[in-house]
Structures are given as structure tokens and as C-alpha cells.
C-alpha positions in Angstrom: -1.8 -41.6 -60.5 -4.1 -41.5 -57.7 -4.2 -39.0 -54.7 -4.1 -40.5 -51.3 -5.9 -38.4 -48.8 -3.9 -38.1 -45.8 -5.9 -37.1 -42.3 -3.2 -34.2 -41.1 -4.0 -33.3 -37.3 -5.8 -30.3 -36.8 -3.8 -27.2 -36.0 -2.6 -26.4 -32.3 -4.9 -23.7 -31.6 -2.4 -21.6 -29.4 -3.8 -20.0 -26.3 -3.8 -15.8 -27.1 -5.0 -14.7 -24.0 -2.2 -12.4 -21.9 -1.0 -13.3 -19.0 -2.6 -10.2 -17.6 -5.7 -11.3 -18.7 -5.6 -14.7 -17.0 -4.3 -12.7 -13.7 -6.9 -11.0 -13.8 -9.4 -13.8 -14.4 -8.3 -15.8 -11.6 -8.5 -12.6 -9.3 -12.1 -12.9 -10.2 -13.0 -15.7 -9.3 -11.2 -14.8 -5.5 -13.8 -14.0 -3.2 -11.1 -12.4 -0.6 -10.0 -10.2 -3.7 -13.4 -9.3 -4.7 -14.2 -8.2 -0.6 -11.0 -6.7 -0.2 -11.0 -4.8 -3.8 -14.8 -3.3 -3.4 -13.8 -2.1 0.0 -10.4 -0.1 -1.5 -12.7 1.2 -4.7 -15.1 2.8 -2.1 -12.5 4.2 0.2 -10.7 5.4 -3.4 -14.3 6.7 -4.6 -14.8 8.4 -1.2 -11.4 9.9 -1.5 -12.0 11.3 -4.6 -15.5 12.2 -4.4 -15.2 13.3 -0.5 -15.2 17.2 -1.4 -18.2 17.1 -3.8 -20.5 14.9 -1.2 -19.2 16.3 2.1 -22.5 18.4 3.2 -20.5 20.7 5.0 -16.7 22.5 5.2 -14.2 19.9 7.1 -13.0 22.7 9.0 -16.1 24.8 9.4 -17.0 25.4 13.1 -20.7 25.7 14.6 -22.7 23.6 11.7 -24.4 21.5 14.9 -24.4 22.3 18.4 -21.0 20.6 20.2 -21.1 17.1 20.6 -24.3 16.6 18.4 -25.0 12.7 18.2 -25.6 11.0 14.3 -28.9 12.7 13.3 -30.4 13.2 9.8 -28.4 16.4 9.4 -24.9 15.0 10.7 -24.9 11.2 10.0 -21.9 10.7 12.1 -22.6 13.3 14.4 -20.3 16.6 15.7 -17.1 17.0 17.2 -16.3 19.0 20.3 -16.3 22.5 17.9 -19.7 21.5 16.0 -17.9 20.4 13.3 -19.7 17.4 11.1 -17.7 14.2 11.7 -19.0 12.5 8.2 -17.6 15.3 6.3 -14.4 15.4 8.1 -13.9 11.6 7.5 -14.6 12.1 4.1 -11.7 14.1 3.8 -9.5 12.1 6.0 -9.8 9.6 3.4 -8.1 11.4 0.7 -5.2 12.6 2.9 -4.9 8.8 4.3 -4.5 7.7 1.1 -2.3 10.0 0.4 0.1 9.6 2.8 -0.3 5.9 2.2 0.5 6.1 -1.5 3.4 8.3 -1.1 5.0 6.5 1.8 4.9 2.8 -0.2 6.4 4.9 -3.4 9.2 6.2 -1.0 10.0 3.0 0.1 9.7 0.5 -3.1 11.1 2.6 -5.4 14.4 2.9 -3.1 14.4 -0.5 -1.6 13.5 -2.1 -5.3 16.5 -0.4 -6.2 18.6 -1.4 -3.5 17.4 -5.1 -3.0 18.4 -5.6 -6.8 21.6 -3.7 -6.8 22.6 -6.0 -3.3 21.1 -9.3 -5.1 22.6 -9.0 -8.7 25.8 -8.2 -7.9 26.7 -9.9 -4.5 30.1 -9.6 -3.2 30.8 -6.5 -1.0 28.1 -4.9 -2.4 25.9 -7.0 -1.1 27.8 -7.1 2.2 27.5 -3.2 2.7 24.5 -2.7 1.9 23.4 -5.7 3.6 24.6 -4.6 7.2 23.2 -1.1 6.3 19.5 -2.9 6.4 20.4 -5.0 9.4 20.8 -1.5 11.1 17.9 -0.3 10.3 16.0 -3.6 10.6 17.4 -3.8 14.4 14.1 -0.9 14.7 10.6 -1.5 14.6 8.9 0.7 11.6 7.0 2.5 13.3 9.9 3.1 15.6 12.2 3.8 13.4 9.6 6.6 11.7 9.3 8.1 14.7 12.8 9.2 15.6 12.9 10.5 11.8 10.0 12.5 12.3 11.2 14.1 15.6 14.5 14.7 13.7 12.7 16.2 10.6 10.2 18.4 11.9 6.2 17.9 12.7 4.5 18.0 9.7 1.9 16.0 7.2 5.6 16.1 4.3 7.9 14.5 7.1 5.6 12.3 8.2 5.1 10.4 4.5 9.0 10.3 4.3 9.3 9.2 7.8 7.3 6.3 6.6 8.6 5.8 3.4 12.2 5.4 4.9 10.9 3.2 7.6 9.1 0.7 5.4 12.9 0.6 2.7 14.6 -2.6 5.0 12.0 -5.0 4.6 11.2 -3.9 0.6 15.3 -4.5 0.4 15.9 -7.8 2.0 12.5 -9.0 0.1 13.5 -8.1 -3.3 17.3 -9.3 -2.5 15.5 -12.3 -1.4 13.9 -12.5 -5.0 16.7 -11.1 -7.1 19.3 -14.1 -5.9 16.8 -16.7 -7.2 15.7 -15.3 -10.6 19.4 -14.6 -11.4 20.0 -18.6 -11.4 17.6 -19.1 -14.0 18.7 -20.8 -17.1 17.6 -17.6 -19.3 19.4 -14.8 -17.4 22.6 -16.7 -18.0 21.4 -17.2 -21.8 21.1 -13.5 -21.2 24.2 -12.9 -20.2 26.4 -15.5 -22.3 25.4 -13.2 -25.8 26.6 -9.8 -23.6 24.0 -8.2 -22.1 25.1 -5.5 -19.7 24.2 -5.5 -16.4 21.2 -2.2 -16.6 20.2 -5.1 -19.5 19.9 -7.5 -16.9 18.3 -6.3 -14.2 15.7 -3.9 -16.2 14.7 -6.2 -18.7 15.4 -9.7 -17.7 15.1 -9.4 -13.5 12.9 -6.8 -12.5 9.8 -8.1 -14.5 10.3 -11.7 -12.7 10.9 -10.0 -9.3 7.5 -7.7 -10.2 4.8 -10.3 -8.6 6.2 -9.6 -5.1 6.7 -6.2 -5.6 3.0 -5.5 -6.4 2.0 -8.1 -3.2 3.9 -6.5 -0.8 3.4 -3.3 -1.7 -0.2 -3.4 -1.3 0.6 -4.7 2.0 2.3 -1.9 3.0 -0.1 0.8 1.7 -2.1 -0.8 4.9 0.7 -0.5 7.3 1.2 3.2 6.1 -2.2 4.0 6.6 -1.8 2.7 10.2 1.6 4.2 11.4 0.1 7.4 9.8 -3.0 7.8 12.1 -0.9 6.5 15.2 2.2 9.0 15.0 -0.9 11.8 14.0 -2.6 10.7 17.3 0.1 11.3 19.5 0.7 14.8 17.3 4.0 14.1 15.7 1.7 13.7 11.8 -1.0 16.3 10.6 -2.1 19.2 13.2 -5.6 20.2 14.0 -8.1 20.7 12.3 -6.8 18.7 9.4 -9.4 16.0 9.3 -6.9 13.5 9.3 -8.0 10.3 11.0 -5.6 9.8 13.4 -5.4 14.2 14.5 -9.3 13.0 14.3 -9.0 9.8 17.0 -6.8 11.6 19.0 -9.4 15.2 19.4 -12.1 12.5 20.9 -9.8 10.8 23.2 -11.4 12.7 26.3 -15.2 12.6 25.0 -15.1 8.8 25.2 -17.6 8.3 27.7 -20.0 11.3 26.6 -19.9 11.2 22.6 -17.9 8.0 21.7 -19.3 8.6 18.1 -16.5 11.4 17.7 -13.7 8.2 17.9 -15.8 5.5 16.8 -16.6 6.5 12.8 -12.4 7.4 12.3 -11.8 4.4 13.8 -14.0 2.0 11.7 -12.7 4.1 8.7 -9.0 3.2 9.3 -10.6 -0.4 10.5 -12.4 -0.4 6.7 -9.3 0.9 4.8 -6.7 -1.7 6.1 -9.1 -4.9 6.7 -9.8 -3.9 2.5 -6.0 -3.5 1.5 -5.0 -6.5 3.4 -7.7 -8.4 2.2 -7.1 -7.4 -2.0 -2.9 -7.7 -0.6 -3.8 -11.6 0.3 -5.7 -12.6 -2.5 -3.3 -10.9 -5.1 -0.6 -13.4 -3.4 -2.6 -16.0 -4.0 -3.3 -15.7 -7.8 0.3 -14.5 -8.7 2.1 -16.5 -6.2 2.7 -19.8 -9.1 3.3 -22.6 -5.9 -0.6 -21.4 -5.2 -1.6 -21.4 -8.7 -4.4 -24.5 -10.2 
């Protein structure tokens, strides 16, 4: 009896690597995401490391004679009260941050929950809570933030929720938008054919495929929040003097303009640094998660 030797195929070699890891990998190799994400880690380093390499107390008057301009011993100059302008914007950038972190949390984690509530289960539901965001929607954010803040009070609390609550229509409608396709998909009504309840559902079979946007969108909106923070501070309905918060900071060099522009000009090109970074990690994580986009 002899032995034939048969040539079997080689064995599929299946491809290990997570889907996180190949997200990540293709973020990489994004030069828009690479900009924008150095940009955020130095604005996050300087946030976190602005108390240990300010040279000087943010609220300390007198260090320099008023109106000093950038020297050696103040890089970015004084302010009106002596104060040094590099150590206050080294501040600023924690409580920018901040606010901006806390606003988008506000607003995601309520209009995640409401845009999947209104998409999953339709009906009235969907109606009421539908017209609810057309309301709101009918105001401009920052609009709309600012008539909360006059009705909650003036300070740095109010102003986070102001813009939390203002930024909850367009995180609804988006992840309505989202819900009402991924809820056609062949596996959710697999899903739901064997009994899975409905907090089943949405946890474990919706909300991961509705995550992508989420994450986009968000990062998006930590630069809006950043903005509409420093503009209601600047017209003194956000932090109050002499918190070193950009926009109380934009707003105290308004009349130097002429004589020390330098008091404006560095807050300014750090909310210019901080958004043109956000939106610039916001647009390439669309582009490596967004599948149409994908090679």
C-alpha cells in the first residue's frame, strides 16, 4: 500500500491585528492628524505643566513695570497691572481646556443619549423629542448659551453648562441621524429575532457602531467650546478678572491695542493654536474612521 502525498494549501494566516490598532496606523500615516495631534499634546502638556513652568504667579501684580513689551524676563511681555502675560497664558490653557472638556461631556453624553433613545425607538418618541431639538436648533449655539448664562448666573460653572446645553441639538440630530441606519443592519435584527431587550440593543449592538461619529464630532466641538468660551468671557458673561482665562485675558487688552498690542496678540494666537490643532486632529480622525474614505 503506498502513500500518496497530497500538497494541502497552506493555512489562512488570519490577520490578528485589532481594529484599534489599524485605526491607529492609518492615523499615522495622516499628516493633518499628526499637525493637528502635536499641536493638542502641547496645548495638553502646557496645561498640565503651566503651574510648574510659569516663572511667575498668574495673578501676581508688579513683576514688570505696566505694559512691559516681550523681554528676556517676560517673553510675552506685561499686562496693564505688570502682570507676566506668558505665565497667565499658561494658565489660561488649563482652564480652556477645561471648560472645553466639560462642555463636550455635557453635551454628548446627554444628546448621545437622546439621539439614540429618538432613533431606536421612533414613533412619538421620536416626534417629541424631535420638535424639542428643532426648538433649540431654531438658536445659534453660542446664542443659545448666552441667554442660559444670563439666566444662570455669571460664572466660570454656568458658563461650561451654558455650553454643554447649547452644543446637545446638533449631538442629538447627529446620532439620531446614525442610530436610524445602524438599526437596519442585518445583525441588529439577528439581534433582536433571539430576544434581546432593547438596553441590549442599543448598549451592545448600536452604540459601538454609532461610536466613530461620536468620537469625530466630539473633537470638533471641544474646538467650538474653546471658542464660545473666550467670546462670552470677553464680553464678561464667563470667568471674571484676574482669572487668566483667555477670553477675560483678550477682553483686559481691548483698549491697549494701539500702545501694547502684545497684551491681545499672544491669547489670541493661543485660542488660534488650540482650535486650528483640534480641528485639524477632528478632520483627520474623520478621515481614517469614516469607511467611504477608507483605502
Amino acid at each position: 500500500m503506498t502513500t500518496l502525498d497530497i500538497a494541502l494549501p497552506a493555512p489562512r494566516r488570519f490577520n490578528q491585528e485589532s481594529q484599534a490598532l489599524r485605526t491607529l496606523r492609518r492615523l499615522m500615516r495622516h499628516r493633518g492628524a499628526l499637525i493637528g495631534g502635536g499641536m493638542v499634546v502641547s496645548i495638553g502638556l502646557a496645561a498640565i505643566l503651566g503651574p510648574l513652568l510659569a516663572p511667575f504667579d498668574p495673578a501676581e501684580m508688579g513683576v514688570g513695570a505696566s505694559l512691559s513689551p516681550p523681554s528676556p524676563a517676560h517673553f510675552f511681555g506685561t499686562d496693564t497691572f505688570g502682570r507676566d502675560i506668558f505665565s497667565r497664558v499658561l494658565h489660561g490653557a488649563q482652564l480652556s481646556l477645561m471648560v472645553g472638556l466639560v462642555a463636550v461631556v455635557i453635551e454628548a453624553t446627554v444628546g448621545v443619549l437622546l439621539g439614540l433613545i429618538a432613533g431606536y425607538y421612533g414613533g412619538w418618541i421620536d416626534g417629541v423629542l424631535m420638535r424639542i431639538i428643532d426648538v433649540l436648533l431654531a438658536f445659534p449655539g453660542i446664542l443659545l448659551a448666552l441667554a442660559i448664562v444670563s439666566v444662570l448666573g455669571i460664572s466660570l460653572t454656568n458658563l461650561m453648562i451654558a455650553v454643554g446645553i447649547g452644543g446637545i441639538p446638533s449631538f442629538a440630530r447627529l446620532i439620531r441621524g446614525s442610530t436610524l441606519t445602524v438599526k437596519e443592519n442585518l445583525y441588529v435584527t439577528v439581534a433582536r429575532s433571539i430576544g434581546a431587550g432593547d438596553a441590549s440593543m442599543i448598549t451592545r449592538h448600536i452604540l459601538p457602531n454609532v461610536a466613530s461619529p461620536i468620537i469625530v464630532y466630539a473633537t470638533l466641538r471641544i474646538a467650538f467650546a474653546i471658542i464660545a468660551t473666550s467670546s462670552l468671557s470677553f464680553l464678561g458673561l464667563g470667568a471674571k478678572p484676574p482669572s487668566p482665562e483667555w477670553g477675560v485675558m483678550l477682553s483686559d487688552g481691548r483698549e491697549f491695542l494701539r500702545i501694547a498690542p502684545w497684551v491681545t496678540t499672544f491669547p489670541g494666537l493661543a485660542i488660534m493654536f488650540s482650535v486650528m490643532g483640534i480641528n485639524l486632529l477632528g478632520d483627520g480622525l474623520r478621515d481614517v474612521l469614516d469607511p467611504r474614505l477608507r483605502v
